[in-house]
N, C-alpha and C positions, 0 to 999 in steps of 0.2 A: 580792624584795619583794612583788610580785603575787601570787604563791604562798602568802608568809607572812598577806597579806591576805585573801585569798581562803578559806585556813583558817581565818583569826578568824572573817570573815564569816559564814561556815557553821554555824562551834561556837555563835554568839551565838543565831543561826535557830533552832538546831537547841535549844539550851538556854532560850530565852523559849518557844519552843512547845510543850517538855515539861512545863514548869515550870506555864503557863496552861492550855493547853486540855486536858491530861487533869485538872486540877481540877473545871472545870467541867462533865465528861463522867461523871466516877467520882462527884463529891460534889455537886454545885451541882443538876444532873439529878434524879439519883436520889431525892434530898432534898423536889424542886417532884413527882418524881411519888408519892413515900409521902403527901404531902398532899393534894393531887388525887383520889387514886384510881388503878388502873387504867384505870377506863371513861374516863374524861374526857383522862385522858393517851391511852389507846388513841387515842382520836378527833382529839386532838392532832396525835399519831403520823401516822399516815392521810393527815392533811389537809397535814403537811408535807412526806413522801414521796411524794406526789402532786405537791407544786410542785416538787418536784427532778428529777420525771419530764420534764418540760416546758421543764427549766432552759434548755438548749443553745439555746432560742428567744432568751434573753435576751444570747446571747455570739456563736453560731454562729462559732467560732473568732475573734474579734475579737481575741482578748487573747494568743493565742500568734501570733495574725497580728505583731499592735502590736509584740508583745517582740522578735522576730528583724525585723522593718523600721527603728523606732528604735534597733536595737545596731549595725546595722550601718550605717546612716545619720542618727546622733544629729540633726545637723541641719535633720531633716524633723520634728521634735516638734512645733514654733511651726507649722510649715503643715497637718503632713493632725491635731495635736490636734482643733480645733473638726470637722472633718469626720466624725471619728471620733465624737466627741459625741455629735452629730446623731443618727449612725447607730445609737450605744448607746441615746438615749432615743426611739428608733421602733423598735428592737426589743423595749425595755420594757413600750411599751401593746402592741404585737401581743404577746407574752406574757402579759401580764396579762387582756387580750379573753379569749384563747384559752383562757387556764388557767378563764377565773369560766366562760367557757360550759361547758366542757366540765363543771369541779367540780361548778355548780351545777343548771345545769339537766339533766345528764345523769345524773350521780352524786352529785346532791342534799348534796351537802356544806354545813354551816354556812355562810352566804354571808360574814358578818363575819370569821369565823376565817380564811375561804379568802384572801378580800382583801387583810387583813393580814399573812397570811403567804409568797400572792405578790410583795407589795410587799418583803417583807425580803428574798423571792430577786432581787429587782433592784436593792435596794442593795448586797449581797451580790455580785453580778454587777459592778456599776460600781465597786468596792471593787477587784473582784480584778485590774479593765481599767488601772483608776488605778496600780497597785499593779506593772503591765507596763510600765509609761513609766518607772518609779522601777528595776527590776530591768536593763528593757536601759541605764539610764545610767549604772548599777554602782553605784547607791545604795542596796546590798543592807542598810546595816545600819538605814537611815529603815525602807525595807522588812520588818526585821525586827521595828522597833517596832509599825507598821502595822498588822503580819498577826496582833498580839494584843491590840491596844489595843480594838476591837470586846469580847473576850473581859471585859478588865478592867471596864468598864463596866457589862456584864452580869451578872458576877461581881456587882457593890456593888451593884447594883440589886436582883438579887433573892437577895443577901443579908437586907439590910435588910428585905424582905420576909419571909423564913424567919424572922429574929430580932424582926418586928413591931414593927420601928422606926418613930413618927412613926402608929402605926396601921397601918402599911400590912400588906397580907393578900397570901395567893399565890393566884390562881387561875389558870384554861387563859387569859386575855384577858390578864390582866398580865404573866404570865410571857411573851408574845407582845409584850408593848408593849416590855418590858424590854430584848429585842431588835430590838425595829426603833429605838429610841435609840442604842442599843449601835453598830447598823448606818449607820444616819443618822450621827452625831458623826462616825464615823470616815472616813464616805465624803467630809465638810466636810473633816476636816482632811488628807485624801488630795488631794481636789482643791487646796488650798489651795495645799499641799506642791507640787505639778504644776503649779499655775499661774505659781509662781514661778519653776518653770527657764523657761516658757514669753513669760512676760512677756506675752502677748494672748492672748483667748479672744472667741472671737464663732460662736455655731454655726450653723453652714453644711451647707448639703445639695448631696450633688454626685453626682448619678445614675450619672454615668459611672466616676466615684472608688467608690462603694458599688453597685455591680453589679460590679464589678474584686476589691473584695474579699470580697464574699459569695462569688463563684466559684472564691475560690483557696483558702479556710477551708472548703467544704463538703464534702469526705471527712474532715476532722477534726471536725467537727461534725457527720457521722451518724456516725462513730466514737463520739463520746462521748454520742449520743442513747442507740444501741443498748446499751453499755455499764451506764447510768443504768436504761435499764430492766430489765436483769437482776438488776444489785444491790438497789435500792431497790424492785420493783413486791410483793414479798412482802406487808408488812403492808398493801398494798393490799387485793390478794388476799385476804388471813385476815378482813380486814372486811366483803370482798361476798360472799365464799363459805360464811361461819356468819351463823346468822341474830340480828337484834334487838344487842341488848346484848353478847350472846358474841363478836360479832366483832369491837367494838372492847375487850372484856376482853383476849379475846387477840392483838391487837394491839400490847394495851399490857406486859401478860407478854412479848411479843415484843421489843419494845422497851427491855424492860430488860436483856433477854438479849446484842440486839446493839450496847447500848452500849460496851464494853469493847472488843464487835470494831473498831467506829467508833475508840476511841480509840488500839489498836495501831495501825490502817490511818491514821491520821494520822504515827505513826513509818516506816510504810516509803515512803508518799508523798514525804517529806521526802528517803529515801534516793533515791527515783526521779530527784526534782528535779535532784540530784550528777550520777546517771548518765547524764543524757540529752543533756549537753551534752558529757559525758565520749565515748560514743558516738557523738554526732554527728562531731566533728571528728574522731575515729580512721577513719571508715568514709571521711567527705572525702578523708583523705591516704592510704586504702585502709592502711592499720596493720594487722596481726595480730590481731585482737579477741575470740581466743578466751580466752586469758589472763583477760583484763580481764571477760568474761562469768563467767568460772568462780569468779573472785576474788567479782564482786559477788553472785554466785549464794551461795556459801559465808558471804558476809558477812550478807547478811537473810535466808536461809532457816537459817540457827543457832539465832539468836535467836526466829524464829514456831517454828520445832517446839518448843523449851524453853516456848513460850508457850502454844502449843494444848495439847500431849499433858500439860503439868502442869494443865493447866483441866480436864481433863477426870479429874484425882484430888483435885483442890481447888476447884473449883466449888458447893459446898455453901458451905463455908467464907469463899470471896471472895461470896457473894450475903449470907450473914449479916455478914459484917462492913459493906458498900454500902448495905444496906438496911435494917439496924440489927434484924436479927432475921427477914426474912421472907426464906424460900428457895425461895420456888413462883416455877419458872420455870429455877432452877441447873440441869437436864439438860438444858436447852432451848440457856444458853450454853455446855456443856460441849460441845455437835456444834457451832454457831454458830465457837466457836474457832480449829478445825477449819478454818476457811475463810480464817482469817490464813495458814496454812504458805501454801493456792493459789492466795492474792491477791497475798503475796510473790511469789511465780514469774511473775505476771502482770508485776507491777513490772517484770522484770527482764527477760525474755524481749518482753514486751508494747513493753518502754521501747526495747529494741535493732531490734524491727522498726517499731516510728513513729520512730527515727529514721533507719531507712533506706528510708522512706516508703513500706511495704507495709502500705497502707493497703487496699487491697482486699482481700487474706488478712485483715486484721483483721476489717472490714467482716462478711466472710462467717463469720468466727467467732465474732462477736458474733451474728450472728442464728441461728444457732445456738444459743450460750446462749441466750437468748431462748425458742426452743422447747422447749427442754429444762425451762427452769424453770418456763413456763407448764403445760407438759405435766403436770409430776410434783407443781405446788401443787395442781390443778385436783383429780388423783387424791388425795394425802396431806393436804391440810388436810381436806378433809373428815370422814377419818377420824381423824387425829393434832393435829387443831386447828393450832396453833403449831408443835409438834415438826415435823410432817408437812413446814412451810415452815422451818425448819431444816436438815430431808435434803435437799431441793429444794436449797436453797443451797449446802448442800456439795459434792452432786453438780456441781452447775451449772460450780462454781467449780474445781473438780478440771479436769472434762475440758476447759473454758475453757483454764484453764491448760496442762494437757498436749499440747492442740493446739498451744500457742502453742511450746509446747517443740518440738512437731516438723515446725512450719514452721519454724522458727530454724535446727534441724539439717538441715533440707533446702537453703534458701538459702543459708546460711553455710558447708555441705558440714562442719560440726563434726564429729568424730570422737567416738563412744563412749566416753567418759572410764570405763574398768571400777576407775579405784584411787576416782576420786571417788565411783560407786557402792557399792563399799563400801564406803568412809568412813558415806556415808550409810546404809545399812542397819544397822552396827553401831551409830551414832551412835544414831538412834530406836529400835533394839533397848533400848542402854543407859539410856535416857530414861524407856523403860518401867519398867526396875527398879529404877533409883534412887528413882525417885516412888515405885514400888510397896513398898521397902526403909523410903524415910523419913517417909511418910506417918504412922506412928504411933511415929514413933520416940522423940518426949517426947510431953507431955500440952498444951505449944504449939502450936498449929498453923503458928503464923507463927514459929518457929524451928525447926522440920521444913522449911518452905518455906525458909526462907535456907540452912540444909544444901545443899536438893537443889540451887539453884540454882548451889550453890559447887562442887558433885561434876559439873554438869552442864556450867557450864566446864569444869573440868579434864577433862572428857570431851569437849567440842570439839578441845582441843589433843592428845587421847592418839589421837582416831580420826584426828588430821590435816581433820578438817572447819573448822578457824582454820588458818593458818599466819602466823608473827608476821613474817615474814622478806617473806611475799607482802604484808600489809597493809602495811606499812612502804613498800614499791614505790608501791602505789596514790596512797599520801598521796604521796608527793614525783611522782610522774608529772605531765610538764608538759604 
């Protein structure tokens, strides 16, 4: 019965947050920046990936702390809730301080844009903490309404907007208001939602309580600092490194490039989410775990190589249909892509060592990335504008990933798997020519694309990169 629930739970998760948030990623976006402009989204862009650089100020592990302490001692909800509070909204103004000094007076950023859009990372923040109380009480399917009701809101707001309902207009300021409502409503009715199982709330500050848990979240929260700023610091970069106007041009060209990646990397997060509790309790009862790596390895990197290597013979095509005609920018997400296959491997590799808490190999991998990606923007944007921070990312994310592959094999003492190597090699051999076969094979473009995709499965199953017999396992695995 657990089991049977626990797969409903997931498929619901899994199907409200395909269904919303790559709408509003592919259509709803796209849409606010053909109106705008580049320059003004560009600057947008910038000023947003700038407050996510900074985020982990607003959580430093609070919320994977909260999840695994209330699951395992539901009981403690109603006492350390308000302490927790507290501690969320004194982490918010020291985020918020931190982000306007640095944005504004250092890196002269719009002070109103900046404001507003730090403030959405800390709704955003107290959203996701709320939303940890509701997951360790196995109230995963509130939680699944939860985690798109933000989206929904957003969506009809600036709808209405698009369609010029009532007057209203789109600019860079509304399209920002649009979501801090979106943001707000939902964090009311999260709290709402949590204060009910809680029945009292009164916040409370408790030095010795939050110094206890600052200290035990803090390699998970320079984990996810370091992280943050390898993915996200790019259209930073592309805006201090071009001068005037061109930086936030092609920031904002940048930005339309890695939306789509944005919106795959929400599907394999989703998959990580499965894995990691999956991992944990195998490595606890010390389990066999290589199986289970190879399986989930096979499972989300199928799907990103089908994803990347076909972007990158249909990326003209997916920019004219998104933007309704404009494809300056489609070679930019054709390498962009690219970075789903070695964000997948991240997932999965990345997911199997934070759960057996090697967290300092990670640490040290992340800064890494880090150097690597400043190194190669600092060289290539200058020259390649956007593109140049492109190659940056892909590199970055390859060797990222590849490291993580071979700490994993070091630790875990995993054996060279040579049949799954080949599977894979013929796999992305056959990948290539299917797309390169069917690309022109009607005068459709998007019934050439449904071909390849259907040859492209049955080419999972004939190289043995799916196996139906292994997935079948996983799903019943208790």
């Amino acid at each position: 019965m657990q089991k049977k629930k626990f797969i409903l739970d997931l498929a619901i998760l899994l199907v409200l947050n395909l269904l919303i948030k790559p709408f509003w990623t592919i259509i709803i976006e796209p849409k606010v920046q053909g109106t705008i402009g580049n320059i003004s989204y560009g600057e947008y862009a910038v000023i947003f990936n700038f407050s996510l650089l900074l985020n982990i100020l607003l959580d430093f592990g609070l919320s994977n702390f909260n999840n695994k302490n209330i699951a395992q001692n539901s009981h403690l909800l109603s006492k350390h809730f308000s302490k927790m509070m507290g501690l969320k909204f004194a982490l918010g103004f020291f985020y918020i301080c931190i982000s306007f000094c640095i944005g504004f007076f250092l890196l002269h950023y719009n002070m109103k844009l900046l404001l507003v859009l730090c403030l959405n990372s800390f709704f955003l923040s107290f959203i996701l903490f709320l939303r940890s109380n509701l997951q360790a009480l196995h109230f995963f399917r509130v939680d699944s309404f939860i985690s798109v009701l933000d989206r929904v809101i957003m969506i009809s707001i600036v709808g209405l907007m698009l369609l010029n309902v009532f007057g209203m207009e789109v600019s860079v300021m509304a399209f920002v208001y649009a979501q801090t409502i979106g943001y707000a409503l939902t964090a009311i009715v999260s709290f709402i939602v949590v204060f009910n199982k809680t029945h009292t709330f009164k916040l409370n500050w408790d030095w010795a309580f939050n110094r206890f848990i600052l200290r035990k979240s803090a390699p998970y929260a320079i984990l996810v600092l370091l992280m943050t700023f390898y993915n996200r610091l790019d259209s930073v970069m592309i805006e201090k490194l071009l001068p005037g106007n061109l930086g936030k041009e092609q920031s904002g060209i940048y930005a339309k490039s890695f939306r789509l990646l944005d919106a795959a990397n929400q599907i394999a997060y989703l998959f990580s989410v499965l894995l990691f509790p999956l991992f944990s309790r195998m490595l606890k009862q010390k389990e066999n775990i290589e199986n289970v790596v190879k399986l989930g390895f096979t499972l989300l990197i199928t799907p990103a190589l089908i994803v990347s290597i076909s972007t990158m013979f249909y990326a003209e095509h997916f920019f004219e249909k998104i933007y309704t005609g404009d494809t300056q920018g489609a070679d930019i997400m054709a390498v962009l892509m690219n970075c789903f296959t070695a964000i997948s491997i991240t997932y999965i590799f990345g997911t199997l060592l934070t759960a057996n808490g090697n967290l300092k190999h990670l640490n040290y991998m992340a800064l890494c990335g880090i150097g690597i990606n400043i190194i190669l923007n600092f060289i290539l944007i200058p020259k390649y504008f956007a593109m140049g921070s492109a190659i940056s990312s892909l590199v970055t994310q390859f060797l990222t990933g590849l490291i993580q592959v071979y700490i994993s094999y070091k630790i875990f003492k995993f054996k060279p798997n040579k049949r799954l190597l080949a599977s894979l090699f013929l796999f992305i051999l056959g990948l290539f020519l299917i797309n390169y076969f069917t690309l022109h094979l009607t005068k459709q473009w998007m019934l050439n694309f449904i071909i390849m995709l259907i040859f492209s499965g049955l080419l999972a199953f004939v190289t043995g990169m799916v196996d139906p017999k292994s997935v079948l396992r996983f799903i019943k695995y208790k």
